[in-house]
C-alpha positions, -999 to 999 in steps of 0.1 A, spaced: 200 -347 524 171 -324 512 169 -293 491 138 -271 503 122 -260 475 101 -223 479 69 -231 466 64 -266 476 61 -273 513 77 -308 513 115 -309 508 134 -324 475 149 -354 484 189 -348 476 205 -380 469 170 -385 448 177 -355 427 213 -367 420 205 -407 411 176 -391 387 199 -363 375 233 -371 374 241 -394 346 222 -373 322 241 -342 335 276 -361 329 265 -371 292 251 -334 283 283 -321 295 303 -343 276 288 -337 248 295 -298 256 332 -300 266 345 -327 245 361 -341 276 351 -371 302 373 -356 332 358 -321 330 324 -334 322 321 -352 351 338 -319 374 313 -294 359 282 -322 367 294 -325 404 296 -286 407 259 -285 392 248 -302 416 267 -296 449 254 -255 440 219 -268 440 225 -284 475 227 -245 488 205 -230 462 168 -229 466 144 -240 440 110 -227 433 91 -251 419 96 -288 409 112 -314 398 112 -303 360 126 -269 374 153 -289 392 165 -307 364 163 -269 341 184 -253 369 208 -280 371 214 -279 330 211 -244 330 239 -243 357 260 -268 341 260 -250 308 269 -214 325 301 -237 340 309 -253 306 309 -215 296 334 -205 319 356 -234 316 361 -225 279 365 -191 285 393 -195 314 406 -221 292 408 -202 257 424 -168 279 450 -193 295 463 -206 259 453 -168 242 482 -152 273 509 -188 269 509 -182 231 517 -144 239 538 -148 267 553 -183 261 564 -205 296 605 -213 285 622 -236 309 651 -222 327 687 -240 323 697 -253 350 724 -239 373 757 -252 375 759 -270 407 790 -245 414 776 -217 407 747 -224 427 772 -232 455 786 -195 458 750 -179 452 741 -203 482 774 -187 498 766 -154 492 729 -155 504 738 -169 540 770 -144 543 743 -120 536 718 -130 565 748 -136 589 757 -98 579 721 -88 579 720 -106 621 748 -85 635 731 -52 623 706 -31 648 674 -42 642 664 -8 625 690 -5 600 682 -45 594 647 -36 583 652 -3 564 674 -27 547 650 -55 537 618 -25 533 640 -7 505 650 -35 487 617 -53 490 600 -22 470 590 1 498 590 41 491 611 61 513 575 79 529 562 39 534 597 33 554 594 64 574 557 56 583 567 20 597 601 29 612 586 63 632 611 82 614 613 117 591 611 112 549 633 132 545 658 115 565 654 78 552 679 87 524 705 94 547 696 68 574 695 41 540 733 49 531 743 47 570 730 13 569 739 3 532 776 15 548 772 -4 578 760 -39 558 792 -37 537 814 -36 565 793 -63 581 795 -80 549 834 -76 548 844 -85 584 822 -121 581 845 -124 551 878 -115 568 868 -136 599 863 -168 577 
């Protein structure tokens, strides 16, 4: 593979560039990160960018852009790093207990008496239903359903009504 460089009409031999390059690369970044893994990520993404970038002189400009480069992603690895553990230290990640398998049974329950109920509704009081309680404003319903604003209230409780009773007969049927 070749990289064209602007000013010199011969291309830059790729795979050269890399054999020449890359072990340095890894060791500089190293040193910068502190880290072997994420030395040897931000080396690879130095030079896969150079593979689409175009260089304008030579080889000494190759090897500036590619340390240049490698820095600027050292830079923004620390900085996505230090804002991840900056937000978990402010908004700390607590595991959730664990649902007791018979509670989990009736929520289970009650979500697929829910879509059966939800299935023997007309198809526009079904999505009113799901729009409203998926966040959707009463104009945003009335915009996707064709109908007036000021009757989306109305046509809610209707089906809200209707859902119950759905709700209800699956239960007395069972």
């Amino acid at each position: 593979m070749t990289v064209r460089a602007t000013s010199s009409p011969t291309p830059v031999d790729f795979d050269a560039v890399f054999d020449q390059h890359y072990a340095d690369l890894v060791r500089y970044c190293r040193r910068l990160t502190g880290e072997s893994d994420a030395a040897e990520d931000i080396a690879q993404e130095s030079v896969c960018r150079l593979f689409g970038h175009e260089i304008r002189a030579g080889p000494a400009d190759i090897r500036a852009w590619l340390f240049k480069t490698a820095t600027n992603l050292a830079r923004d690895r620390y900085r996505t790093t230090t804002n991840r553990r900056r937000l978990l230290e402010v908004h700390p990640v607590q595991p959730s207990a664990s649902e007791a398998p018979d509670r989990a049974l009736e929520r289970e329950e009650r979500r697929a008496g829910a879509r059966a109920a939800l299935e023997t509704m007309a198809p526009r009081d079904r999505e009113m239903l799901l729009m409203r309680y998926s966040g959707f404003s009463y104009k945003e319903i009335a915009e996707a359903l064709g109908v007036s604003s000021s009757s989306v209230g109305t046509l809610l409780s209707r089906a809200e009504r209707r859902f119950a009773d759905a709700v209800t007969g699956l239960e007395v049927g069972a």
